[in-house]
C-alpha positions as CSV (number, residue, x, y, z in Angstrom):
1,X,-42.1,54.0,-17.5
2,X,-41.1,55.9,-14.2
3,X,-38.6,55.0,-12.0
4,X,-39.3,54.8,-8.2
5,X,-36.4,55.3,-5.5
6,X,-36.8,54.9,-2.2
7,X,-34.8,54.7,1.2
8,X,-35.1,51.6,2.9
9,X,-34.7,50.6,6.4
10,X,-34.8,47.5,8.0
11,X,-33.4,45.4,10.8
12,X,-32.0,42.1,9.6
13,X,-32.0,39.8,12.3
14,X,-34.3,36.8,11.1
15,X,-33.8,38.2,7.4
16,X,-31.3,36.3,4.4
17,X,-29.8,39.1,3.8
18,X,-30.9,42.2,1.0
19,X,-30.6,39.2,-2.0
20,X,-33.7,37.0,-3.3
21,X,-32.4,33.4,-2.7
22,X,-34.4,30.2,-2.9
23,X,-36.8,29.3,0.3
24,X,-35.4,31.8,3.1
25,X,-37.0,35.2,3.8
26,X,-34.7,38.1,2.1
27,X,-35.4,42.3,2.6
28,X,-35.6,42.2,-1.8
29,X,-38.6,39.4,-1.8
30,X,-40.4,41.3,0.7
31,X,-40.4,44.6,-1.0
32,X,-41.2,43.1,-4.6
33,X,-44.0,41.2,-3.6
34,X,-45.6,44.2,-1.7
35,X,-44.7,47.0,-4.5
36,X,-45.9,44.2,-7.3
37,X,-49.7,43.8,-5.2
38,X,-49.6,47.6,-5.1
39,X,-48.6,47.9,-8.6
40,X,-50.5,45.1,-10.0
41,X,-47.6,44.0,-12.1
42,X,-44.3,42.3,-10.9
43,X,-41.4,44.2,-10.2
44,X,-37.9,43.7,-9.6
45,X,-35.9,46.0,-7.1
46,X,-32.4,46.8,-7.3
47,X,-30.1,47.8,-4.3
48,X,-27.2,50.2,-4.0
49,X,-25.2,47.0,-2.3
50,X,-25.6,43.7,-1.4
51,X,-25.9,43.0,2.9
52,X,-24.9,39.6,3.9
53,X,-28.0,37.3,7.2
54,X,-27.9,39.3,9.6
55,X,-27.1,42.5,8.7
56,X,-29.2,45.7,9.3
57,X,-29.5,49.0,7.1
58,X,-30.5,52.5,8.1
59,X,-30.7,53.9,4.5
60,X,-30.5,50.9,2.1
61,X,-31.5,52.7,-1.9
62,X,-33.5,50.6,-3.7
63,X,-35.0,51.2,-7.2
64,X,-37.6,49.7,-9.4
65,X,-39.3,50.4,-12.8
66,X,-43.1,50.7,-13.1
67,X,-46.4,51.5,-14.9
68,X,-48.3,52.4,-11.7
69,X,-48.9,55.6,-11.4
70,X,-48.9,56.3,-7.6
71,X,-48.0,59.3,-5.1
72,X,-45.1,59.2,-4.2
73,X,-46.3,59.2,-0.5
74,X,-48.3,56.3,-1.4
75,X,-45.6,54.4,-2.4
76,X,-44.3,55.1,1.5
77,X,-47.4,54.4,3.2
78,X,-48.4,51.4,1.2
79,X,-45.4,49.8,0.6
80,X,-44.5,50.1,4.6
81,X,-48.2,48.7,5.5
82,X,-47.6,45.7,3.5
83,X,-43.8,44.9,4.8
84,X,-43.0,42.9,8.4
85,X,-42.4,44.9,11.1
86,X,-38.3,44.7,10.5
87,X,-38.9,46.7,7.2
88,X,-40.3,50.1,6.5
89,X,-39.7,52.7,3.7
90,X,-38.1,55.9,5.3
91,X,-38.8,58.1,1.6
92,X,-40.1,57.3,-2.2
93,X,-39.6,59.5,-4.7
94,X,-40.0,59.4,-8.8
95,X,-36.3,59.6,-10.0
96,X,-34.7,60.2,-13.2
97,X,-35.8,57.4,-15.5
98,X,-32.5,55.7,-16.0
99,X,-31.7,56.1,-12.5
100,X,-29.8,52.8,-11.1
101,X,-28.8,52.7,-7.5
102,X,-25.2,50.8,-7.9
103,X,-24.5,53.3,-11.0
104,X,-25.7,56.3,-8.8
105,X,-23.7,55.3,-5.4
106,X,-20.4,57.8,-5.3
107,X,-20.0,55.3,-1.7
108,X,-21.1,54.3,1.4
109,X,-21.0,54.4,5.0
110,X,-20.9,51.3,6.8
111,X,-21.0,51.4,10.8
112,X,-20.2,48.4,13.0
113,X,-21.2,48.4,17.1
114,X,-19.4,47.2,19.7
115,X,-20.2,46.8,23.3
116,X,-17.1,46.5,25.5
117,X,-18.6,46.0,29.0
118,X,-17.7,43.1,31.2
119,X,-22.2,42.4,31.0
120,X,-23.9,41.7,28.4
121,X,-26.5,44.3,27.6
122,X,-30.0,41.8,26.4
123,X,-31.7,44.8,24.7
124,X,-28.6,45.4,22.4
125,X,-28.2,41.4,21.9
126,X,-29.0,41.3,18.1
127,X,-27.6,45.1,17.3
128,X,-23.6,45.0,18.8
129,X,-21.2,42.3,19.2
130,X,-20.6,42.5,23.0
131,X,-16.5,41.8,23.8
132,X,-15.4,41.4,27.4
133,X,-12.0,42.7,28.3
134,X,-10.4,46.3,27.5
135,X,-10.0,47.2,24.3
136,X,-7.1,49.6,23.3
137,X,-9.0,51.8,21.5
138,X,-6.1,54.2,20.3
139,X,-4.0,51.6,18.7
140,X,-6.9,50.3,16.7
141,X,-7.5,53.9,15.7
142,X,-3.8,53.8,14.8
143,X,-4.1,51.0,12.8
144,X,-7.4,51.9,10.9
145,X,-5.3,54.9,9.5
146,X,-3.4,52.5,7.5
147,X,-6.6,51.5,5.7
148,X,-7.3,55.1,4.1
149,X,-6.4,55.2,0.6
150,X,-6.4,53.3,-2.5
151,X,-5.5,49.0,-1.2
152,X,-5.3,45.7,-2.1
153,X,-8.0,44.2,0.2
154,X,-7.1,40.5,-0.5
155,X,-7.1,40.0,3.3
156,X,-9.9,41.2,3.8
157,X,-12.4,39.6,2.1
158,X,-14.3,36.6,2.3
159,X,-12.7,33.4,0.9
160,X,-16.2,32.9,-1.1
161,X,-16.0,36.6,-2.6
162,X,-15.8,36.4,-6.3
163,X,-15.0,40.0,-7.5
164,X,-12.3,40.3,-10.0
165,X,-10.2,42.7,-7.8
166,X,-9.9,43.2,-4.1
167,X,-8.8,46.9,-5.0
168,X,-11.2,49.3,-3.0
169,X,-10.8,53.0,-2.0
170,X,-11.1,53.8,1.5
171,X,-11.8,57.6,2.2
172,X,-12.6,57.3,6.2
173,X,-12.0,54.8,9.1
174,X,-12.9,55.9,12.6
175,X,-12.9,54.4,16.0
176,X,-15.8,56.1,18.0
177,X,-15.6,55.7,21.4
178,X,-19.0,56.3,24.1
179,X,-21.2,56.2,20.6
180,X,-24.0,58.8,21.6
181,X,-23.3,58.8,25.0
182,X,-23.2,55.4,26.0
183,X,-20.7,54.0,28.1
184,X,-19.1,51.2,27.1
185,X,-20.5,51.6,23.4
186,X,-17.6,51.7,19.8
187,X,-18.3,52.8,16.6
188,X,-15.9,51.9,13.9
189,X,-17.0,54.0,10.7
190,X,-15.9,52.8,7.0
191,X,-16.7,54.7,4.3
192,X,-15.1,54.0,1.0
193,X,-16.4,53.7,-3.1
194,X,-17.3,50.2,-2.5
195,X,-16.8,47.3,-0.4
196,X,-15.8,43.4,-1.2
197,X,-18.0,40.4,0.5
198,X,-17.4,40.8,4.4
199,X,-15.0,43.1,4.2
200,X,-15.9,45.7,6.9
201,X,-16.7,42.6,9.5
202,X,-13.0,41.5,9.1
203,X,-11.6,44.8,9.2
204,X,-13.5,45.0,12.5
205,X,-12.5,41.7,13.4
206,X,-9.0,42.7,12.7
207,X,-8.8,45.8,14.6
208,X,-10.4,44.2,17.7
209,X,-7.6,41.6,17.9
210,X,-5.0,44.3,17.8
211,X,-7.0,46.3,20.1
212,X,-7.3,43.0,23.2
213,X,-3.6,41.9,21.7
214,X,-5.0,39.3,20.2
215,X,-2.9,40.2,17.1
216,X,0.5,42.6,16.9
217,X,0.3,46.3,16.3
218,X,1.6,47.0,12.7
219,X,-0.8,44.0,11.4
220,X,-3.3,46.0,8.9
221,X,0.0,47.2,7.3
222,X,1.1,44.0,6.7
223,X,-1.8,42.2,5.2
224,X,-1.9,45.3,3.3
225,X,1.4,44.3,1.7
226,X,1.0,40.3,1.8
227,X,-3.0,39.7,1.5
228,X,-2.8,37.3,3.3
229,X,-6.3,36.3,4.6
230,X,-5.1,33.9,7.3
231,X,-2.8,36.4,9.2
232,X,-5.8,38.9,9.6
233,X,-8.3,39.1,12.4
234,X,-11.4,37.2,13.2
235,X,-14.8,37.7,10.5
236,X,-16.8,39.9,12.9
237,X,-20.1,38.7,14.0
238,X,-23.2,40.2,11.4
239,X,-25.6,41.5,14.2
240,X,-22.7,44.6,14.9
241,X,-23.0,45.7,11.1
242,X,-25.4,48.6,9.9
243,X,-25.3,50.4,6.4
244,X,-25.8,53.4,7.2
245,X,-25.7,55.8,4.4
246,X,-25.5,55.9,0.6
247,X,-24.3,58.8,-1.3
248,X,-24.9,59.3,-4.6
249,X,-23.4,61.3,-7.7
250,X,-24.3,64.4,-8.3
251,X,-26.0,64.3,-11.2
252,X,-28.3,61.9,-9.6
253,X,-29.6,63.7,-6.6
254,X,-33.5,65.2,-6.5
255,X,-34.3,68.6,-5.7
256,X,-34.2,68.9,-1.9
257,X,-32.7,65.6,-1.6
258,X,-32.5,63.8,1.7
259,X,-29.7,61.6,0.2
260,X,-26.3,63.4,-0.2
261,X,-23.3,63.6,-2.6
262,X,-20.0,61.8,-1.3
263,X,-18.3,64.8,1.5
264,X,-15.6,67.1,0.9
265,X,-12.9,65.3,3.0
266,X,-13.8,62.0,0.7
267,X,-12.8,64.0,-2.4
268,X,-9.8,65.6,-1.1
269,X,-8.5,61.6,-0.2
270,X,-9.6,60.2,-3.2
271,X,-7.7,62.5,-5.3
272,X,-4.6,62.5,-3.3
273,X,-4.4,58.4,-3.1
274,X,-2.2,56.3,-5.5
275,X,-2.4,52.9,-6.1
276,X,-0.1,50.4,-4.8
277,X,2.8,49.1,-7.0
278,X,1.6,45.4,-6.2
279,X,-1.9,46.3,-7.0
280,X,-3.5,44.9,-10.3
281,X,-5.1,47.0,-13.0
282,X,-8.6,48.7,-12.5
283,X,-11.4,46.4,-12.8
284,X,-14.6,47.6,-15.2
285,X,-16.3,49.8,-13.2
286,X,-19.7,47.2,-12.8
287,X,-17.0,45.2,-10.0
288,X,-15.7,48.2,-8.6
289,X,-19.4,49.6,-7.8
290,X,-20.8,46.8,-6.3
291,X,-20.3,45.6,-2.8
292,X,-21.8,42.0,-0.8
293,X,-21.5,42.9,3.0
């Protein structure tokens, strides 16, 4: 029975989330009731990750298992026709039969948008968390280097999360100032091996204190070290918070792949970082893969 990937985008304001859940509108239900009226059998999707109401994705992967035998480009076309307008499919492709997107993922790119400007901006309402007041955009930059490498993330998770370990790798964190040219517009780039429930939003949340003085320079470092939750920063808003890219393993990328393996820099981190002393022993690898943001 083949196995269909595609690349999903999709804007989550109004949306539950990626998750089926009971009674609210969720990106998952959406796409298995329009791929199981194409298919004419029902089908279950599965995600690279797990994004929390609110949240949007540029290049969510999502897999399912079918008997259909459709074009690939019909899976796009038809699958896109039959989704609201805050949903399309960017890409469909038949994949290797076993191929399963939390399995596949080498990591992920998350990317959180911040509009410092003392006015709002009404066409960016549900896309950036607008801050008034200056932001001191170097020291957060100096603080997100504390977050590269192998961590406990106890502080910077969600008090509901309910992985095993908050241990996470962190390859990347960059504060991006004038994000394609507009003024007034901050990136904050995470990319890591996997993510724990809300953990990018806090790690936003927590650099922006430090950054309006909110909270004292040196504080990642020390929730590093103490995990505690309630000396960290604020949960940053969902609206802000966009997947944006999912790389897989090698061995599970296509010929002429528009997805791509994890980059160079990532690798030459990963095998560089050591984990802390206080840090408790690896997880099974179905925790570490899986992330809820």
């Amino acid at each position: 029975m083949p196995t269909v990937r595609l690349i999903v985008r999709y804007d989550g304001t109004g949306l539950s989330g990626w998750q089926r859940q009971r009674g609210v509108a969720t990106v998952q239900e959406h796409l298995e009731i329009a791929a199981s009226v194409i298919a004419c059998e029902p089908i279950i999707m599965r995600a690279s990750g797990r994004t929390d109401a609110g949240v949007h994705a540029r290049a969510q992967v999502v897999s399912f298992r079918t008997k259909a035998t459709i074009p690939e480009k019909g899976w796009r076309l038809g699958l896109t026709s039959k989704l609201p307008p805050q949903i399309a499919v960017l890409d469909a492709r038949v994949a290797h039969d076993d191929f399963d997107p939390r399995r596949a993922s080498a990591g992920k790119r998350y990317r959180y948008l911040l509009l410092a400007t003392p006015v709002r901006d009404p066409l960016l309402r549900e896309r950036v968390w607008h801050l008034w007041g200056d932001l001191d955009l170097g020291l957060m930059q100096h603080e997100a280097d504390a977050l590269v490498g192998m961590h406990d993330f106890n502080a910077f998770r969600a008090a509901d999360c309910d992985r095993v370990s908050a241990v996470r790798h962190i390859w990347r964190v960059a504060v991006l100032p004038r994000w394609h040219g507009h003024e007034g517009l901050v990136a904050i780039e995470v990319e890591g091996t996997a993510f724990l429930k809300n953990m990018v939003r806090i790690i936003t949340g927590t650099l922006v204190d430090v950054g309006r003085a909110r909270l004292p320079a040196g504080t990642v470092r020390a929730r590093l070290a103490d995990g505690d939750r309630t000396r960290s920063g604020i949960t940053a808003p969902p609206q802000g918070l966009y997947l944006d890219e999912v790389f897989l393993k090698p061995e599970w990328l296509l010929p002429d792949d528009v997805l791509k393996p994890r980059p160079a820099y990532a690798e030459a981190v990963l095998g560089h970082s050591l984990a802390p002393a206080h840090a408790p022993a690896p997880t099974p690898r179905h925790d570490i893969d899986e992330d809820d943001e």
